[in-house]
N, C-alpha and C positions, 0 to 999 in steps of 0.2 A: 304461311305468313308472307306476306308482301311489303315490302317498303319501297316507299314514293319519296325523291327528292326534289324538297323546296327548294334548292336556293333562290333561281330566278324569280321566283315569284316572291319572296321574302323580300329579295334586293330589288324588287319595282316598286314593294310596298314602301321602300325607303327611296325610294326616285334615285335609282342606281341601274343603269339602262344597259351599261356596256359593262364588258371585262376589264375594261383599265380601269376604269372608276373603283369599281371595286378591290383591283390591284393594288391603287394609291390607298383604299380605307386602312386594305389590311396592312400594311405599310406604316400610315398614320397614326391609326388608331391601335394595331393590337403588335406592331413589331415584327411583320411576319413580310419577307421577303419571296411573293414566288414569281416562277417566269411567264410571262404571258401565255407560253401555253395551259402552265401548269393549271392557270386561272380559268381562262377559255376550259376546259374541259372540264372543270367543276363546274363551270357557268352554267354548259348545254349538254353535258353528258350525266347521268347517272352512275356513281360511282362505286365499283363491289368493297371497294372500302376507303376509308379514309381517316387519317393518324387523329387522334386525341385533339394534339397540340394543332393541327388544322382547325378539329370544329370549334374547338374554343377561340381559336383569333377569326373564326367566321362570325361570331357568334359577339365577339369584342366588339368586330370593325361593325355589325350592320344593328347593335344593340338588340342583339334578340336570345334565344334561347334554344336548343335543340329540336323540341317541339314544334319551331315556326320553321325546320331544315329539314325535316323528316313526318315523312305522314305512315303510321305502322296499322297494317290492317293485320288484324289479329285470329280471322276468320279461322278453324283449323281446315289442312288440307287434306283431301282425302286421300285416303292413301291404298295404295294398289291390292286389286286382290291379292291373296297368298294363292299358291297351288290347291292348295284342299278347298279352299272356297271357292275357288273355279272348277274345283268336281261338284260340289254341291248343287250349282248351277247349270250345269251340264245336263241334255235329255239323255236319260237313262234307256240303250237297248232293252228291248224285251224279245223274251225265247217266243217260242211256238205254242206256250200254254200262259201267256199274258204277263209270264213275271219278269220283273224286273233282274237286268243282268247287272252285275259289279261292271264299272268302267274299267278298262283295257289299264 
């Protein structure tokens, strides 16, 4: 599973260009006090997480929804051989009368 974060593109769709702008909304509009970095790095960075009480005053100030913050590819991911299926896959020696030998 992958997930893609909108905000910047959420906040252009609402003509919100810079991180202070968007500073002052959440401020404004949803209550929410953070520091210019804090914003700057929601802005341009992808975030491994972020609190509740964040996406909702995102979500206050730019009048959007979750859905227009986050894009979830739901693809499933494959997932690593096991050991036994790495011998399955493996060319099997053979003796000196054609048969096939058990792996090492």
């Amino acid at each position: 599973m992958r997930i893609r974060w909108k905000l910047r593109m959420a906040a252009a769709q609402r003509e919100i260009w810079t991180g202070t702008q968007l500073r002052r909304l959440l401020a404004e509009r949803a209550g929410l006090q953070l520091s210019s970095a804090s914003v700057s790095a929601l802005f341009t960075k992808e975030p491994s997480q972020i609190k509740l009480s964040t996406l909702i005053a995102l979500c206050t100030a730019l009048e959007c929804t979750p859905n227009d913050l986050f894009e979830v590819d739901t693809t499933p991911v494959a997932q690593p051989a096991t050991a036994e299926g790495q011998h399955a896959r493996e060319p099997r020696a053979v003796n000196a009368q054609g048969r096939s030998m058990p792996p090492l």
